[in-house]
KOLNUMAR-277588 format. One record per residue: residue in three letters; z, x, y of N, C-alpha, C, O in turn. Coordinates in steps of 0.02 Angstrom, whole numbers, padded with zeros to 5 digits. Example, Ala and Ser with C-alpha at 12.3 -4.5 7.8 and 13.67 -1.06 7.14 Angstrom:
<recs>
+------+--------+--------+--------+--------+--------+--------+--------+--------+--------+--------+--------+--------+
! rest !     nz !     nx !     ny !    caz !    cax !    cay !     cz !     cx !     cy !     oz !     ox !     oy !
+------+--------+--------+--------+--------+--------+--------+--------+--------+--------+--------+--------+--------+
!  Ala !  00390 !  00660 ! -00284 !  00390 !  00615 ! -00225 !  00390 !  00660 ! -00165 !  00423 !  00712 ! -00166 !
!  Ser !  00354 !  00642 ! -00112 !  00357 !  00684 ! -00053 !  00394 !  00645 !  00002 !  00402 !  00670 !  00057 !
+------+--------+--------+--------+--------+--------+--------+--------+--------+--------+--------+--------+--------+
</recs>
This chain:
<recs>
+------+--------+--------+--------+--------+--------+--------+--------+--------+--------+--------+--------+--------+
! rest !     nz !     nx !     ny !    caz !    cax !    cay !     cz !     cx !     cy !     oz !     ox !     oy !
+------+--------+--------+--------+--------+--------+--------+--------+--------+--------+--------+--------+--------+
!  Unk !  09208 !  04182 !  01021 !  09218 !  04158 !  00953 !  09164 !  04190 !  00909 !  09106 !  04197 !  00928 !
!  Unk !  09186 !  04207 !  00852 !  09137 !  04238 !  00806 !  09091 !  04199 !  00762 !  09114 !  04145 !  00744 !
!  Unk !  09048 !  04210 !  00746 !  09032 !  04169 !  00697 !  09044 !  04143 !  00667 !  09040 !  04082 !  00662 !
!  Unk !  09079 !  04203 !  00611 !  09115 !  04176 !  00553 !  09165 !  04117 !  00566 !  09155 !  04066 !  00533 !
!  Unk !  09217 !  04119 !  00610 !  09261 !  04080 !  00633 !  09216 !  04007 !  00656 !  09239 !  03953 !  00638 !
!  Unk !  09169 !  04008 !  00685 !  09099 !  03945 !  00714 !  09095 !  03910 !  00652 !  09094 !  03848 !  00650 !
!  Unk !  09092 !  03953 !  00592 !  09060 !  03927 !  00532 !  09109 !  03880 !  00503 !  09102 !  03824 !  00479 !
!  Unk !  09180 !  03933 !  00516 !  09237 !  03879 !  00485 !  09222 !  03832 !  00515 !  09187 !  03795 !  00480 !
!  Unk !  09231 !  03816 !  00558 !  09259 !  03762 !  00608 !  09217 !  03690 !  00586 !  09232 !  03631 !  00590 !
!  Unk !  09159 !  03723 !  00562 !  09084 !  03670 !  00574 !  09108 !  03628 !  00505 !  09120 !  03571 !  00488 !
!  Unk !  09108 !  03711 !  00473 !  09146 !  03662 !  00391 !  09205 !  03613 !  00381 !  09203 !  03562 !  00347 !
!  Unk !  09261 !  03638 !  00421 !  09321 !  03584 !  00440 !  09283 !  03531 !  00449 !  09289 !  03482 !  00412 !
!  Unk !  09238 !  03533 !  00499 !  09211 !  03483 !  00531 !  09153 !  03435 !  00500 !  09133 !  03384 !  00529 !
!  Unk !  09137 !  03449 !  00460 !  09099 !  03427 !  00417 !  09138 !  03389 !  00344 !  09146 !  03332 !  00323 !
!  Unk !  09153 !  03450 !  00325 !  09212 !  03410 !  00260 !  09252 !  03344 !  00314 !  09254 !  03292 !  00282 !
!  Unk !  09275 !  03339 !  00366 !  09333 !  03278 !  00358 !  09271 !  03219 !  00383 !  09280 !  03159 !  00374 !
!  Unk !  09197 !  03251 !  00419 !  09175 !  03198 !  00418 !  09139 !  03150 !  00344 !  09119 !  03091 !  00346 !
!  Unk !  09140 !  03201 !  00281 !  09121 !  03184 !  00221 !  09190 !  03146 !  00204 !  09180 !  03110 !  00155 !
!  Unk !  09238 !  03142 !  00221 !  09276 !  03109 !  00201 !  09292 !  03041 !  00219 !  09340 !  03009 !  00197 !
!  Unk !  09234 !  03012 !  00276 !  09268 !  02952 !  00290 !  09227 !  02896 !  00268 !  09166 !  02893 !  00275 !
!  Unk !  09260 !  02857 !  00243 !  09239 !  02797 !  00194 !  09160 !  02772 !  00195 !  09129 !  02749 !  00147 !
!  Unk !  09133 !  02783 !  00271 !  09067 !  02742 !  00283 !  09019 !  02816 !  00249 !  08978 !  02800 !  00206 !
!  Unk !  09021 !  02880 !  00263 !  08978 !  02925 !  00223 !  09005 !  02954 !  00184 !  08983 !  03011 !  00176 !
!  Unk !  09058 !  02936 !  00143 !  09056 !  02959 !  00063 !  09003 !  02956 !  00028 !  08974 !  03005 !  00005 !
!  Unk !  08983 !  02881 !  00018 !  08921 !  02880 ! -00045 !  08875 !  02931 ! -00028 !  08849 !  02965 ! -00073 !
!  Unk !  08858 !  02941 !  00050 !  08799 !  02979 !  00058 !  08814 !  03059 !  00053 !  08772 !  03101 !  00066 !
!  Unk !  08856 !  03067 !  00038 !  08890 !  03148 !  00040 !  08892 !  03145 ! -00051 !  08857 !  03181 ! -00086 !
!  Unk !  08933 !  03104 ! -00071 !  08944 !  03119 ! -00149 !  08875 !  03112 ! -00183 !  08844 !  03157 ! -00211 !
!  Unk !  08860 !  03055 ! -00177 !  08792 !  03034 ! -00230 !  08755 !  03104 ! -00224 !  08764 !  03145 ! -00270 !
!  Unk !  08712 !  03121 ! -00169 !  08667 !  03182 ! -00183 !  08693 !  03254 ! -00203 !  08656 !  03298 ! -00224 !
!  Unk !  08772 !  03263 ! -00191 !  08789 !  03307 ! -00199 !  08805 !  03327 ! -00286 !  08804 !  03384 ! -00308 !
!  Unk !  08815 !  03278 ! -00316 !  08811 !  03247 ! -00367 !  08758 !  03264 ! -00410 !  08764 !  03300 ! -00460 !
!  Unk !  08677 !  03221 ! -00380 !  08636 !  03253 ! -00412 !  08602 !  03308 ! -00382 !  08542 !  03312 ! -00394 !
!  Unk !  08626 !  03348 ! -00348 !  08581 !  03404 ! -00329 !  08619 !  03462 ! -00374 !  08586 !  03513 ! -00387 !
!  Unk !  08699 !  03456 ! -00401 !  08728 !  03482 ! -00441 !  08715 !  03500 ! -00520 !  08716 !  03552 ! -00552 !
!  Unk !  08699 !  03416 ! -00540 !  08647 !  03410 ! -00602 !  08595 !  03456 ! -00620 !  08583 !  03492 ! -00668 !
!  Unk !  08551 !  03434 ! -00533 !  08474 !  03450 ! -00557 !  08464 !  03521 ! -00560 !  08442 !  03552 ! -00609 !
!  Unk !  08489 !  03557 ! -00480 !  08490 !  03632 ! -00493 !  08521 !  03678 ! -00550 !  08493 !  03728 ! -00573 !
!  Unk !  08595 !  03647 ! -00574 !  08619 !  03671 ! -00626 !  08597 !  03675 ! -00688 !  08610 !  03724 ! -00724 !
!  Unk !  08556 !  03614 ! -00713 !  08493 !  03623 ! -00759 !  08453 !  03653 ! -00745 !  08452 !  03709 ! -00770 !
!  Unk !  08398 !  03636 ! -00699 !  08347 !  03701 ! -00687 !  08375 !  03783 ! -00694 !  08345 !  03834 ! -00712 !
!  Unk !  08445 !  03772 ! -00671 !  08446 !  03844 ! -00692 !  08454 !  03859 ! -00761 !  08407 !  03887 ! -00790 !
!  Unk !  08514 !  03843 ! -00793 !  08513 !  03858 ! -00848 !  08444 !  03831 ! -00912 !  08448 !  03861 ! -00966 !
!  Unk !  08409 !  03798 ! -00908 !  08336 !  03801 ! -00928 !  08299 !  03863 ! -00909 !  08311 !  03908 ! -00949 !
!  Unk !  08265 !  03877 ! -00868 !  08245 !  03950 ! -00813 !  08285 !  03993 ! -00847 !  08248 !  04036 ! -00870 !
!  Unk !  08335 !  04001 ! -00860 !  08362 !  04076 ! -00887 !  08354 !  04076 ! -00938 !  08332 !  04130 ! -00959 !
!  Unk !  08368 !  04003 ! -01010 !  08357 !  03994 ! -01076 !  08278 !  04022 ! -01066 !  08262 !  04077 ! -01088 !
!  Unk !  08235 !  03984 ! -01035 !  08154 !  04032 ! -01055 !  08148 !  04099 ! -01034 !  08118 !  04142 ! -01065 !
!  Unk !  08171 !  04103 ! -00995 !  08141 !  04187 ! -00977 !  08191 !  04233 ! -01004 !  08173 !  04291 ! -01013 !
!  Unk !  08259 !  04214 ! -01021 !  08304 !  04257 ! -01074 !  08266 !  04279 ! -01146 !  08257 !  04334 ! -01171 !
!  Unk !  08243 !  04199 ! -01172 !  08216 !  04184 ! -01232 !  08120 !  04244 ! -01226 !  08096 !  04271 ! -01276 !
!  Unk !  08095 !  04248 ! -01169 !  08036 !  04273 ! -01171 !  08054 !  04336 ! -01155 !  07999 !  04362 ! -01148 !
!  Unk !  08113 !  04398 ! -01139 !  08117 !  04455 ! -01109 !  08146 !  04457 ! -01196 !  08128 !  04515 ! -01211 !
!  Unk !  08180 !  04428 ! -01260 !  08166 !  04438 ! -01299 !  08126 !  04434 ! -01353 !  08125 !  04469 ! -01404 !
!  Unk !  08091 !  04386 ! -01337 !  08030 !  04385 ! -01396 !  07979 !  04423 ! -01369 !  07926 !  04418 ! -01399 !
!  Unk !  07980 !  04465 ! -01316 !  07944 !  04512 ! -01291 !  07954 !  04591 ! -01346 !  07909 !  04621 ! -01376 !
!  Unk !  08014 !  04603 ! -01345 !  08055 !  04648 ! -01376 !  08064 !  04621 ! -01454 !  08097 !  04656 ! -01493 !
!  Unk !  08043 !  04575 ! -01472 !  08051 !  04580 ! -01560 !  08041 !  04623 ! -01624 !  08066 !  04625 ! -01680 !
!  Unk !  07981 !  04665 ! -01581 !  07923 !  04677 ! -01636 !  07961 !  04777 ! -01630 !  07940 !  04823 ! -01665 !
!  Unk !  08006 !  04783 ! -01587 !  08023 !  04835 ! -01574 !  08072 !  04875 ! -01625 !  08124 !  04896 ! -01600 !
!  Unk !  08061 !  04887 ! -01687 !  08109 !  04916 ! -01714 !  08066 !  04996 ! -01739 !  08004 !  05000 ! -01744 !
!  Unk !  08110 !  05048 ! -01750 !  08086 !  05110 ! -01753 !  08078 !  05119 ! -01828 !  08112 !  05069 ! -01838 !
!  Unk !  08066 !  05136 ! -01877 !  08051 !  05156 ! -01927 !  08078 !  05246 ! -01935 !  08075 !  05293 ! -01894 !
!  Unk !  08100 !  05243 ! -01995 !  08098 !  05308 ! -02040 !  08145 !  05391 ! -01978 !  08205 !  05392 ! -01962 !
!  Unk !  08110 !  05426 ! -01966 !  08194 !  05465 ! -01935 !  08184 !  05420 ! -01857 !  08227 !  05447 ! -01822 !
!  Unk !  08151 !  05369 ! -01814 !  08182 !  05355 ! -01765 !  08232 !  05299 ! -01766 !  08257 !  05281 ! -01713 !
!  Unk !  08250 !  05266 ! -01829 !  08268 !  05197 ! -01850 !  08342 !  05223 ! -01816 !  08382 !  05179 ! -01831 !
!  Unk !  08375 !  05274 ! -01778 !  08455 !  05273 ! -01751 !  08458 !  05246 ! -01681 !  08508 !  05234 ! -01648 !
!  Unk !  08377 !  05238 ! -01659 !  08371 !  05211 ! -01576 !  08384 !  05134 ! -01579 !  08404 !  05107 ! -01528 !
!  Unk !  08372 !  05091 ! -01647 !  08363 !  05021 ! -01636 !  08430 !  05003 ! -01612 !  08429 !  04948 ! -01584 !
!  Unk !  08491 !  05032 ! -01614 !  08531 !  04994 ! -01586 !  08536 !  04984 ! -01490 !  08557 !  04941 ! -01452 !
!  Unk !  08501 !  05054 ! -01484 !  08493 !  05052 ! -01427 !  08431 !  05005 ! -01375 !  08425 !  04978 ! -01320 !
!  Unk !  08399 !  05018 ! -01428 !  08337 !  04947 ! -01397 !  08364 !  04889 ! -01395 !  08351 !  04854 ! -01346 !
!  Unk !  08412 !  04862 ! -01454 !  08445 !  04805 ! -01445 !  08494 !  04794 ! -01387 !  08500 !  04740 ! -01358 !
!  Unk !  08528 !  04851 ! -01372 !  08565 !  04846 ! -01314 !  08515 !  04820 ! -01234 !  08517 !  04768 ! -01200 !
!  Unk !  08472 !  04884 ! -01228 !  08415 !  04875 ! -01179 !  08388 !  04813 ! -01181 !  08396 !  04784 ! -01128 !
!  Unk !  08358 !  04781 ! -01223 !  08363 !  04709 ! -01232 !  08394 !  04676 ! -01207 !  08378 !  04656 ! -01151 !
!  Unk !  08452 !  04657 ! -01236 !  08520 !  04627 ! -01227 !  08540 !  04643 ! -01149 !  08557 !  04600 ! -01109 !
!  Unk !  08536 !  04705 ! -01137 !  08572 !  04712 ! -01031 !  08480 !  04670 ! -00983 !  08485 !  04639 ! -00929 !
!  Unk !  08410 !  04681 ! -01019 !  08367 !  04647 ! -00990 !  08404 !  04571 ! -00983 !  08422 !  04547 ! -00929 !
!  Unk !  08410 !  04549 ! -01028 !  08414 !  04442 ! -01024 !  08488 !  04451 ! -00988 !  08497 !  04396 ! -00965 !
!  Unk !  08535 !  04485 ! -00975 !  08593 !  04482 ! -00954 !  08591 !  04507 ! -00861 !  08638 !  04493 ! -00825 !
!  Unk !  08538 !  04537 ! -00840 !  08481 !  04554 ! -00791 !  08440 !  04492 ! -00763 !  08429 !  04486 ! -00703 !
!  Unk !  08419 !  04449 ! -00809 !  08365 !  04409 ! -00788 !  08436 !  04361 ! -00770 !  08434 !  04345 ! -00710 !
!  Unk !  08475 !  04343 ! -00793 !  08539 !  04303 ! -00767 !  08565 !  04300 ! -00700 !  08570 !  04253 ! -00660 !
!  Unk !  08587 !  04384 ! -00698 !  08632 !  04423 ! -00638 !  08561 !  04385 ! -00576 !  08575 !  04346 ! -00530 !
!  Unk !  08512 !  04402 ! -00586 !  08455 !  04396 ! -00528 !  08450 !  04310 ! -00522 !  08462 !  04282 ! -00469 !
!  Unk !  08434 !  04279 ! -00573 !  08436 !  04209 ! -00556 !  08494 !  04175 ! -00517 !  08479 !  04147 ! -00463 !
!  Unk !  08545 !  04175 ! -00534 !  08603 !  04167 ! -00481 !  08612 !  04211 ! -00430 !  08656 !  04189 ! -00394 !
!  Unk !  08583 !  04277 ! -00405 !  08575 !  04304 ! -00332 !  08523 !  04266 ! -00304 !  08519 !  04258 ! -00243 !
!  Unk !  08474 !  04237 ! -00351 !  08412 !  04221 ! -00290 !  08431 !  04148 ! -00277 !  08394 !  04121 ! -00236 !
!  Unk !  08480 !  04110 ! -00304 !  08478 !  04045 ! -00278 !  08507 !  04038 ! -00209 !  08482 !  03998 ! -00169 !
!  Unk !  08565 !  04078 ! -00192 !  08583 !  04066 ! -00136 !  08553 !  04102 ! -00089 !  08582 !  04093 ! -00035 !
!  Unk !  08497 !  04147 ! -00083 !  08443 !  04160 ! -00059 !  08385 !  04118 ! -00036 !  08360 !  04120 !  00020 !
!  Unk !  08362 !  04072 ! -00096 !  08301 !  04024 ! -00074 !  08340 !  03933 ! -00049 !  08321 !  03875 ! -00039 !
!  Unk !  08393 !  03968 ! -00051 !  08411 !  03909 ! -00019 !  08388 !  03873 !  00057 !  08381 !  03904 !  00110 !
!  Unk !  08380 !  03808 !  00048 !  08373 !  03803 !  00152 !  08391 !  03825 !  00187 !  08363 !  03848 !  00237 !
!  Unk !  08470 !  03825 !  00164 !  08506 !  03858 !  00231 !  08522 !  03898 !  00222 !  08578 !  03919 !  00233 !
!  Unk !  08479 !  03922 !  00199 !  08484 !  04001 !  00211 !  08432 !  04039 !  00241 !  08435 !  04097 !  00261 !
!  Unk !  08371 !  03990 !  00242 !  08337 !  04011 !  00307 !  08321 !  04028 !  00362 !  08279 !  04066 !  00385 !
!  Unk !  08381 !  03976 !  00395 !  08385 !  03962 !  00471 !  08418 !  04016 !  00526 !  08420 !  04002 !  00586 !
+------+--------+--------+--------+--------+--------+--------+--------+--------+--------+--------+--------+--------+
</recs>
């Protein structure tokens, strides 16, 4: 048997045991708030460091014959905080527990 197939199985096996009446609460409630809490932390975490990869870049505008690059700094900008995103959601399921083991 392969892993992958091990893995299903565990999950079958797991989901119908989340399903039975005596460990629901203990399956829903934390799942619940661990949904909350990480899902805020993230989107907070990306609002600051989006918000600081551009107020990093504010002061950046070109003047006089380079003033045809600013749209492009704005872009470069703009793909940085869209970058700091892409990476925050790769590294969560990375620093996860189980994803240690």
């Amino acid at each position: 048997m392969s892993q992958v197939t091990a893995a299903l199985d565990y999950l079958k096996q797991g989901l119908s045991l989340a399903k039975s009446p005596g460990l629901r609460p203990y399956v829903i409630i934390p799942m619940v708030f661990n949904v909350l809490v990480f899902g805020g932390l993230y989107y907070f975490f990306g609002q600051w460091i989006g918000g600081w990869v551009a107020g990093l870049a504010a002061g950046w505008e070109f003047g006089g014959a380079w003033s045809f690059l600013n749209p492009a700094v704005d872009f470069l900008v703009g793909a940085a905080v869209v970058l700091v995103w892409i990476v925050l959601l790769g590294c969560s399921p990375v620093c996860s527990p189980w994803a240690c083991s």
